[in-house]
N, C-alpha and C positions, 0 to 999 in steps of 0.2 A: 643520585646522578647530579654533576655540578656542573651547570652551565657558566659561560662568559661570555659578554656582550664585548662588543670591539665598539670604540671611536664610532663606525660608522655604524652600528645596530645592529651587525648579523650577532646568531646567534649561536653557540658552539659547544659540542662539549670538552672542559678539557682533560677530562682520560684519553680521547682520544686525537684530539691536535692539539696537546698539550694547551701554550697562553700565545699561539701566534694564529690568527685568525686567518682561515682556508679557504675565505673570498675573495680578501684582499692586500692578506698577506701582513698585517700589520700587529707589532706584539703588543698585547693587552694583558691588566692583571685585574681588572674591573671583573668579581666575581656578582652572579646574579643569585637571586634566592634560590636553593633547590625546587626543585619544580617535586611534588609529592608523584607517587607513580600508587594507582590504587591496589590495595589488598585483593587480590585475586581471589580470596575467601567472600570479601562483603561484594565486590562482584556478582558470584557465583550465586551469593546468598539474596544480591537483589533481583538478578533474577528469577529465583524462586515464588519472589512476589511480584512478579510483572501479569496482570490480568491477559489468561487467553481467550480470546477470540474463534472456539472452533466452529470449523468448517459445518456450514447448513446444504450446501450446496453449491455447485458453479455453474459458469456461462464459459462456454469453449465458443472460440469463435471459428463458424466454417467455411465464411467467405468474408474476404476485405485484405484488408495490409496484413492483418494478426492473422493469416489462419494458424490452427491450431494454438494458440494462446489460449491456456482455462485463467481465470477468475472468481477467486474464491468468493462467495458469499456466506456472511456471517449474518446472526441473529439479529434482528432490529434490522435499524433502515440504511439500504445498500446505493447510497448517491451514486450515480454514473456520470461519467466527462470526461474531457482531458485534462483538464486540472489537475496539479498534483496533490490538490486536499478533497481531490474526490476517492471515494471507499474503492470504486472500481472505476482506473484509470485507463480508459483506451488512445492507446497512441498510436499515430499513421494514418489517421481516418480526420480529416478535417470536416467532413460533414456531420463527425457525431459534438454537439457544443460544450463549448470548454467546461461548464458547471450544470448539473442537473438537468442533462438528457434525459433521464429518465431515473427513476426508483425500484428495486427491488427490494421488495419486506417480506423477513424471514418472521411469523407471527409463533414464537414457540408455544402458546396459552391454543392456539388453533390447528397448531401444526399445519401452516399449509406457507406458500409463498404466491406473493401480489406483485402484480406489476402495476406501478402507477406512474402517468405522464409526469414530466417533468415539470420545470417552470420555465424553462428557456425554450428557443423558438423552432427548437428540432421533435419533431413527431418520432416517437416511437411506434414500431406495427410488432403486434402480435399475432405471427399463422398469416402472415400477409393483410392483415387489419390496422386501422389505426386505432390506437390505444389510449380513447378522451378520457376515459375515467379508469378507475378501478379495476385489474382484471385477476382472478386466479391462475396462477400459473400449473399445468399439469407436466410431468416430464418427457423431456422431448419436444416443449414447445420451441417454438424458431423466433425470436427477436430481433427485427430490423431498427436497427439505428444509424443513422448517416448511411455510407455505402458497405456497411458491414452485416453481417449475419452471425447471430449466435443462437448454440443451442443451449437450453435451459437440462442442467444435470441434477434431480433433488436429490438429496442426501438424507435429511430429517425429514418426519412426519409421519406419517402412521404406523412405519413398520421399525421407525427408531426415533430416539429423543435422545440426547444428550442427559436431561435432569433425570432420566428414565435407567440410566447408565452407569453413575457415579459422582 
């Protein structure tokens, strides 16, 4: 594909408006370097190596802004916030805090999942508790964060394992 830049910067291709520029009308023969367009094979093929992440379990949420919203939770440790570089982002809930509300750990060597308080200044309740330390989580537990509620869904653990699988 050949692009061409006009006088004033836009950017164009010219197969398809030939050398007169369809922002501002003006003719140009300033060609730009082809721009490469990727092999849809080494695509394909990267991602074949993109590490997955499966599902350990999730958190549905059954009251707040998200009802119905699940949230995957993956093995190792599950940051919670609104942040968009937390693992599980909840949005519409200003009372859950931007980074590390709270933690969920998928422990695969134990098979079981922990809920642990976060570091920011929002309390987590587990079953209507507040959650200072360390809790296991059982299924069907109820996790309140800001003015939301979620249910705890496990997926792994006793009765499955992923490494147990393939």
């Amino acid at each position: 594909m050949s692009l061409i830049r006009c006088q004033n910067g836009h950017m164009f291709s010219e197969r398809r408006y030939g050398t007169i520029c369809p922002y501002c009308n003006i003719e140009t023969a300033t060609k730009e370097n082809n721009i490469p367009q990727p092999d849809p094979l080494e695509v394909e093929t990267d991602l074949l190596y993109q590490e997955i992440n499966p599902v350990c379990g999730w958190l549905v949420c059954i009251e707040g802004a998200r009802v119905g919203k699940d949230y995957k939770i993956k093995a190792g440790k599950n940051f919670i916030g609104r942040a968009e570089d937390m693992d599980i982002q909840i949005l519409g809930d200003n009372g859950v805090s931007k980074r590390n509300h709270a933690i969920i750990v998928y422990d695969p060597k134990k098979k079981n999942s922990v809920l642990l308080p976060g570091d920011s200044s929002g309390i987590a309740y587990l079953n209507g508790e507040a959650a200072y330390m360390p809790t296991e989580l059982s299924p069907y537990d109820v996790i309140e964060l800001g003015k939301s509620k979620f249910l705890f869904v496990a997926f792994c653990g006793e009765h499955f394992e992923w490494e147990d699988n393939g």
